[in-house]
N, CA, C and O atoms as a GROMACS GRO file, in nm:
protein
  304
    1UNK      N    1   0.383  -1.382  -3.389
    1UNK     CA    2   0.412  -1.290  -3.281
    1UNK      C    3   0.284  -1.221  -3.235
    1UNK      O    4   0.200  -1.173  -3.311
    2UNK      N    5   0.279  -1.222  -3.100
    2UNK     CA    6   0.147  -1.138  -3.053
    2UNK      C    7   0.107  -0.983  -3.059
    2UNK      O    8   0.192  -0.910  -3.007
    3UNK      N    9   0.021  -0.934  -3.100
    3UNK     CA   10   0.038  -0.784  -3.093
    3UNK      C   11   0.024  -0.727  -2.950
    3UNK      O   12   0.025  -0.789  -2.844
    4UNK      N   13   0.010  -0.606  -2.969
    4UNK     CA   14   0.058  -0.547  -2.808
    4UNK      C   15  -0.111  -0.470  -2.824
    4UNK      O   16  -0.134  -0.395  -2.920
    5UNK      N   17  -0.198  -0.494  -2.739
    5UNK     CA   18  -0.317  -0.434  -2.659
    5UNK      C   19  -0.323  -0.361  -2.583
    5UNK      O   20  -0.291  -0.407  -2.474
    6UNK      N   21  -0.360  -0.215  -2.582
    6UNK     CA   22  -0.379  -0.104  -2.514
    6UNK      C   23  -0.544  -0.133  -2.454
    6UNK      O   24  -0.647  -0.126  -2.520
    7UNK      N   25  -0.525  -0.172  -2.291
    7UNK     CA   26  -0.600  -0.179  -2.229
    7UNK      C   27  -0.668  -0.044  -2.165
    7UNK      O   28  -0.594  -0.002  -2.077
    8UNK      N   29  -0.781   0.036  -2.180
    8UNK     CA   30  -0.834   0.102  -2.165
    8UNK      C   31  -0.938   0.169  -2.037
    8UNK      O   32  -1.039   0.098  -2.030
    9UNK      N   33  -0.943   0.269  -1.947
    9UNK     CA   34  -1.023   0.334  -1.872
    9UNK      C   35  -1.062   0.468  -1.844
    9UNK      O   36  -1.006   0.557  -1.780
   10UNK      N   37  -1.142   0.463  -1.891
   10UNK     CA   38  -1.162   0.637  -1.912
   10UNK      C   39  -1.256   0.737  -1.791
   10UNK      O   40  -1.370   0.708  -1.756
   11UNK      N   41  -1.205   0.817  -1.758
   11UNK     CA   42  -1.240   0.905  -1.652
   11UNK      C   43  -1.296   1.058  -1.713
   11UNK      O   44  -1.243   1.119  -1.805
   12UNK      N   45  -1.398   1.095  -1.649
   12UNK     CA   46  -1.453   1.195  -1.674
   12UNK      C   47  -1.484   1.292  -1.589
   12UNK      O   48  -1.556   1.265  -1.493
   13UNK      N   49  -1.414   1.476  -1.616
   13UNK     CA   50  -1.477   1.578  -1.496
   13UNK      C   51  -1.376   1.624  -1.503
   13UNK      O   52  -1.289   1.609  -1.589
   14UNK      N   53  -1.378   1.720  -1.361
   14UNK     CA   54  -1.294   1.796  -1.359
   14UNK      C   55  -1.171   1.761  -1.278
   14UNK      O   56  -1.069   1.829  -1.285
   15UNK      N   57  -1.184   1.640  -1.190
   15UNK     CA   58  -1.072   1.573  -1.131
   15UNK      C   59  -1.016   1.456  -1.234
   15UNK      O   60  -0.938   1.372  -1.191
   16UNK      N   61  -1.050   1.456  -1.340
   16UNK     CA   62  -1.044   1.298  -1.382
   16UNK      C   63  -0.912   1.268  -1.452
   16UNK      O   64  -0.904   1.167  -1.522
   17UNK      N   65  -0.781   1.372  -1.434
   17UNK     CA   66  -0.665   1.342  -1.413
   17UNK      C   67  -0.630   1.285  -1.327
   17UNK      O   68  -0.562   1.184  -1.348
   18UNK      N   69  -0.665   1.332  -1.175
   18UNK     CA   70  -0.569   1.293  -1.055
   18UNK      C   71  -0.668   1.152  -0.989
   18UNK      O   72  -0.622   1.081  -0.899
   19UNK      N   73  -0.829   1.126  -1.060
   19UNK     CA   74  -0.841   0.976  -1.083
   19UNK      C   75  -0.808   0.919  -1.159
   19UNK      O   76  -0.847   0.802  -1.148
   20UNK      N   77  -0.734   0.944  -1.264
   20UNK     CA   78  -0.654   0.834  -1.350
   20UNK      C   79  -0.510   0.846  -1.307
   20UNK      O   80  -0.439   0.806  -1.399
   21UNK      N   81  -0.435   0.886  -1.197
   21UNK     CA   82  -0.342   0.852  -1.160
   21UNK      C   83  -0.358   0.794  -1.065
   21UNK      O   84  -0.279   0.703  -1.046
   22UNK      N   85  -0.439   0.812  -0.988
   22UNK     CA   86  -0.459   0.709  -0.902
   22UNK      C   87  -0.460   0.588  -0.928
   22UNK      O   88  -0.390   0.496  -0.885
   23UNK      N   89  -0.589   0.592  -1.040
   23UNK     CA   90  -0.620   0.412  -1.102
   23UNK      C   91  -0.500   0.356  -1.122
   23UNK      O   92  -0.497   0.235  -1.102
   24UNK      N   93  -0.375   0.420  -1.162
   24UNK     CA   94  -0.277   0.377  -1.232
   24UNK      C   95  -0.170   0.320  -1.117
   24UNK      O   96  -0.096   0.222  -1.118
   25UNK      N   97  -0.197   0.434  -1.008
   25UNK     CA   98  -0.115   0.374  -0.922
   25UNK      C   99  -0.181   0.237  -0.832
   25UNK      O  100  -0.092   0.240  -0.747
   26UNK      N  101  -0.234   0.167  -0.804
   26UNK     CA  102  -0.359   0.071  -0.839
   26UNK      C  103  -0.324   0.016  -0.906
   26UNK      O  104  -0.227  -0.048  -0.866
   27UNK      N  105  -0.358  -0.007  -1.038
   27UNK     CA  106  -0.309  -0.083  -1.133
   27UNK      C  107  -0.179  -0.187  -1.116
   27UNK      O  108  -0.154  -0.307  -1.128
   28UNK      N  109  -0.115  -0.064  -1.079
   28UNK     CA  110   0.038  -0.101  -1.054
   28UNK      C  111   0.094  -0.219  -0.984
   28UNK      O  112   0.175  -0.308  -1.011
   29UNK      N  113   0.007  -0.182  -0.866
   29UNK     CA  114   0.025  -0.262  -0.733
   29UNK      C  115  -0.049  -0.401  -0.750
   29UNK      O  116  -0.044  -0.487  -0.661
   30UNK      N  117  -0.127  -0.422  -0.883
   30UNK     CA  118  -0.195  -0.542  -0.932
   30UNK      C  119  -0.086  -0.664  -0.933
   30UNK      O  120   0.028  -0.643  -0.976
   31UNK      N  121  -0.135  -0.818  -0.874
   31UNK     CA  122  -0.063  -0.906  -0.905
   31UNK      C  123  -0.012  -0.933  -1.079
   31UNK      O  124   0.082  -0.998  -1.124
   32UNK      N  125  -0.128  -0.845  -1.152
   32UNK     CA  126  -0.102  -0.908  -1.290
   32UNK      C  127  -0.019  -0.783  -1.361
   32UNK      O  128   0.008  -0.790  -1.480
   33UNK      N  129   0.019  -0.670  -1.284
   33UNK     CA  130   0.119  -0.566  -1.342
   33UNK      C  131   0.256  -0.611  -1.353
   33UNK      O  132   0.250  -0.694  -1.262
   34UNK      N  133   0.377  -0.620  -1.395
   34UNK     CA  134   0.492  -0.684  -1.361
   34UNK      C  135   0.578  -0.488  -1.437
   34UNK      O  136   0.517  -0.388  -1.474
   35UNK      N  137   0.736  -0.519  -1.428
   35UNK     CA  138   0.826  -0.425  -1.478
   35UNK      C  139   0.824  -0.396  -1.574
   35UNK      O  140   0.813  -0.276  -1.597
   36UNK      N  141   0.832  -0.462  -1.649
   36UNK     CA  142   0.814  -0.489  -1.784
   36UNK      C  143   0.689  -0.412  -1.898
   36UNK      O  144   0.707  -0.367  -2.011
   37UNK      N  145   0.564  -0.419  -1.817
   37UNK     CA  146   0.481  -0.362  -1.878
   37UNK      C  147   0.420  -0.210  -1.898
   37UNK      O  148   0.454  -0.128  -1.813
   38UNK      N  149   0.350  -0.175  -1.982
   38UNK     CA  150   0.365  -0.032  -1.948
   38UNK      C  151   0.225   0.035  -1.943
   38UNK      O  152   0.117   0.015  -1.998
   39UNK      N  153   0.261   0.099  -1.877
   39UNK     CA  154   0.121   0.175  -1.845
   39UNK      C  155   0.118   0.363  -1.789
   39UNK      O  156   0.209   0.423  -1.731
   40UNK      N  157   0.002   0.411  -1.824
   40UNK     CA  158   0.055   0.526  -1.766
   40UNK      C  159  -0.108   0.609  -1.777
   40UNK      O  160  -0.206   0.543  -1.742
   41UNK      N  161  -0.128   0.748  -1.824
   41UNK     CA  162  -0.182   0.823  -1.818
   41UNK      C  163  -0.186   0.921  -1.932
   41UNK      O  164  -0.075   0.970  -1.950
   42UNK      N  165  -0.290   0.972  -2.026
   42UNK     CA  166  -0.314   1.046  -2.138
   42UNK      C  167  -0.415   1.135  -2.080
   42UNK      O  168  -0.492   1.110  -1.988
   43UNK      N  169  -0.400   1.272  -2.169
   43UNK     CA  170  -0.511   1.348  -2.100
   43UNK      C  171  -0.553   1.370  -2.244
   43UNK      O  172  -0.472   1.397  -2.332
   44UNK      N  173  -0.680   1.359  -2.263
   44UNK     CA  174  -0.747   1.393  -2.392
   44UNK      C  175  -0.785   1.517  -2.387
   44UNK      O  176  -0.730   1.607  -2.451
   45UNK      N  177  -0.907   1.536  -2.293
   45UNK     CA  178  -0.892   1.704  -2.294
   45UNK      C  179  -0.899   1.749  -2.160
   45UNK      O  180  -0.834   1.689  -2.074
   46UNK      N  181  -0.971   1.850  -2.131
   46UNK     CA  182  -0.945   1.943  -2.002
   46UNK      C  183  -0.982   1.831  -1.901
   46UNK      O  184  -0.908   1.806  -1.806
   47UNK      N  185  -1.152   1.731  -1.934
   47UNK     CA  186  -1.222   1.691  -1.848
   47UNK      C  187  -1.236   1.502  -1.878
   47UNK      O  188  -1.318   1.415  -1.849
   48UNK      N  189  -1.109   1.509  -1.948
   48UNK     CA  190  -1.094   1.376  -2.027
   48UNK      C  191  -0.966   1.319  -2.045
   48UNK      O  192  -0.884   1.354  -2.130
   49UNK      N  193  -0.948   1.184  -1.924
   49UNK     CA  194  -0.830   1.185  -1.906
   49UNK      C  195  -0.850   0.964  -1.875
   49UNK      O  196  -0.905   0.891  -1.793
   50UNK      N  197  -0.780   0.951  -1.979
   50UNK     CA  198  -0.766   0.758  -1.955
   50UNK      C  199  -0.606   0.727  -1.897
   50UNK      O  200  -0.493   0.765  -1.925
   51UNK      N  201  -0.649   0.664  -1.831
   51UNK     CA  202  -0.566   0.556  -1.740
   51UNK      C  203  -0.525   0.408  -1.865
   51UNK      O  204  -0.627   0.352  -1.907
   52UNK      N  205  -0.408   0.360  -1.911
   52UNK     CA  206  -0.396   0.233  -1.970
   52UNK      C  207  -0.239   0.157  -1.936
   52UNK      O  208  -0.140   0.193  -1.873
   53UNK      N  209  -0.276   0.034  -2.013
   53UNK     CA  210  -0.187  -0.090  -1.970
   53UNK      C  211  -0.168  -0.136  -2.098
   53UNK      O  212  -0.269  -0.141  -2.169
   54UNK      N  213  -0.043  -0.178  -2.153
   54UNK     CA  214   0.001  -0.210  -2.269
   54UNK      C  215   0.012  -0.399  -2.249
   54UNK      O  216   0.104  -0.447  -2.183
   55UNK      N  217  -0.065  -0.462  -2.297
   55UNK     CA  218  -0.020  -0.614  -2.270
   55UNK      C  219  -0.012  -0.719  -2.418
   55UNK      O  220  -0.037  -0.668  -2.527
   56UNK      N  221   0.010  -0.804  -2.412
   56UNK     CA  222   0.021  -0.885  -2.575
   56UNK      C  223  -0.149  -0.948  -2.582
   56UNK      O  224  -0.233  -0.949  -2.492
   57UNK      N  225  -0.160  -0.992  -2.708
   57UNK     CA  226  -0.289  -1.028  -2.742
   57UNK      C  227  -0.318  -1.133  -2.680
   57UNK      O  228  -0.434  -1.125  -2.637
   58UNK      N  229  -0.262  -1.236  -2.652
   58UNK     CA  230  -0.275  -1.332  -2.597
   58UNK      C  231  -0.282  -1.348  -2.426
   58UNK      O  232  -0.294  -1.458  -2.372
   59UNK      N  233  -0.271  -1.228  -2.355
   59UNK     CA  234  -0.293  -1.214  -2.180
   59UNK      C  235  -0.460  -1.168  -2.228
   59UNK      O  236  -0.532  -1.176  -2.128
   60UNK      N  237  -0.511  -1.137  -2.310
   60UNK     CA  238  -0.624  -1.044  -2.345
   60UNK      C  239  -0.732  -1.116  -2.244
   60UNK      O  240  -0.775  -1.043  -2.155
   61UNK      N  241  -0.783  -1.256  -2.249
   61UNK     CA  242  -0.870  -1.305  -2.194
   61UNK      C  243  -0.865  -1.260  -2.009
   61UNK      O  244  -0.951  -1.189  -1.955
   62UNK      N  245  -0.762  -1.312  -1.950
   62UNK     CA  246  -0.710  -1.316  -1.844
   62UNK      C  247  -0.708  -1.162  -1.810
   62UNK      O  248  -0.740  -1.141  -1.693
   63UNK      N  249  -0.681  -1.062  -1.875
   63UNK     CA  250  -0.681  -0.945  -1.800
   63UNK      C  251  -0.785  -0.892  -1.809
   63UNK      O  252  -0.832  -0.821  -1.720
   64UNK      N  253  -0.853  -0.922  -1.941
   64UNK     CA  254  -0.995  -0.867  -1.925
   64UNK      C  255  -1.129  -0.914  -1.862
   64UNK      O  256  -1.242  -0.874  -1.890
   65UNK      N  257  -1.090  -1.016  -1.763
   65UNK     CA  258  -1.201  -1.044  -1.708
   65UNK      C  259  -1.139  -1.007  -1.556
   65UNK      O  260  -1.219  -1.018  -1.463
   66UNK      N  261  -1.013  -0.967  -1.528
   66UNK     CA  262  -0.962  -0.960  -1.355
   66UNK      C  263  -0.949  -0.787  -1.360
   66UNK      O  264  -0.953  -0.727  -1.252
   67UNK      N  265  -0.936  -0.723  -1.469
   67UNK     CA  266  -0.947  -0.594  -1.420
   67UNK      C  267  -1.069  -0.513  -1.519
   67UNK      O  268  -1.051  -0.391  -1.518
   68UNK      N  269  -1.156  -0.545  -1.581
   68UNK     CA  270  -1.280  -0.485  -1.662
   68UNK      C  271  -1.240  -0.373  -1.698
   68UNK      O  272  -1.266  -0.275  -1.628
   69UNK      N  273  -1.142  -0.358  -1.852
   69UNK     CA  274  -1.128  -0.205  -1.891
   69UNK      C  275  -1.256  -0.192  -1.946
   69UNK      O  276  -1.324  -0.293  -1.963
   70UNK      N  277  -1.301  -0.069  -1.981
   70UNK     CA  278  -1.376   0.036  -2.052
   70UNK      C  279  -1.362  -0.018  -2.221
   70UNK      O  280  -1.447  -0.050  -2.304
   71UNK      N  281  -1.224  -0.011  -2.225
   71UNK     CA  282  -1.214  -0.039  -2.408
   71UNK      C  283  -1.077  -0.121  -2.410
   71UNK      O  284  -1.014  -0.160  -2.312
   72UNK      N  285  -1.056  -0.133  -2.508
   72UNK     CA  286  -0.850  -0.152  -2.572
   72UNK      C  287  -0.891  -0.160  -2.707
   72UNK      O  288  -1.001  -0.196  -2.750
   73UNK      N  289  -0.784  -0.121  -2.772
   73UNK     CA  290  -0.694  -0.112  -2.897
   73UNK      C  291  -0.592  -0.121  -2.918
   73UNK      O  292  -0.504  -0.066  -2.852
   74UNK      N  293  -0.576  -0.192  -3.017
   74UNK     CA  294  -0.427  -0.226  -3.044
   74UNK      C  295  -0.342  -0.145  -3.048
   74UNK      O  296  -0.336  -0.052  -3.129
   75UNK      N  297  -0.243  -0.179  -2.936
   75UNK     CA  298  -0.094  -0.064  -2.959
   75UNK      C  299  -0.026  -0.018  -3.046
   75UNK      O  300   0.027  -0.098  -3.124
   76UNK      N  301  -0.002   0.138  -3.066
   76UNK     CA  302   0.069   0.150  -3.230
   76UNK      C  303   0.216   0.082  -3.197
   76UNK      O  304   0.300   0.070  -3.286
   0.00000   0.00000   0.00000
């Protein structure tokens, strides 16, 4: 069974909430987003806020060369 990959983008400042909702809404509208998958928005701190996409290990190649995250880690 494949594990699940937390695809990663991280935004920095003092807007870098309402650019990681953006990214997300973006994201969304991606041919390679479908219903199914999940994605959303974390705020780490005041000025620190990532945008991510939950996908299986095996899309890993394919998404990471059509949308260039920042990082991923494996989904808990």
């Amino acid at each position: 069974m494949d594990r699940k990959i937390k695809l990663i983008w991280d935004f920095r400042g003092p807007d870098s909430l309402q650019v990681a909702n953006h990214f997300v809404r973006h994201l969304k509208e991606s041919p390679l987003y479908s219903p199914q998958r999940t994605g959303g928005v974390e705020s780490v701190s005041e000025v620190h806020c990532i945008a991510y996409m939950i996908i299986q290990e095996s899309e890993m190649p394919r998404f990471r060369e059509a949308l260039r995250p920042h990082r991923a880690t494996y989904a808990d």
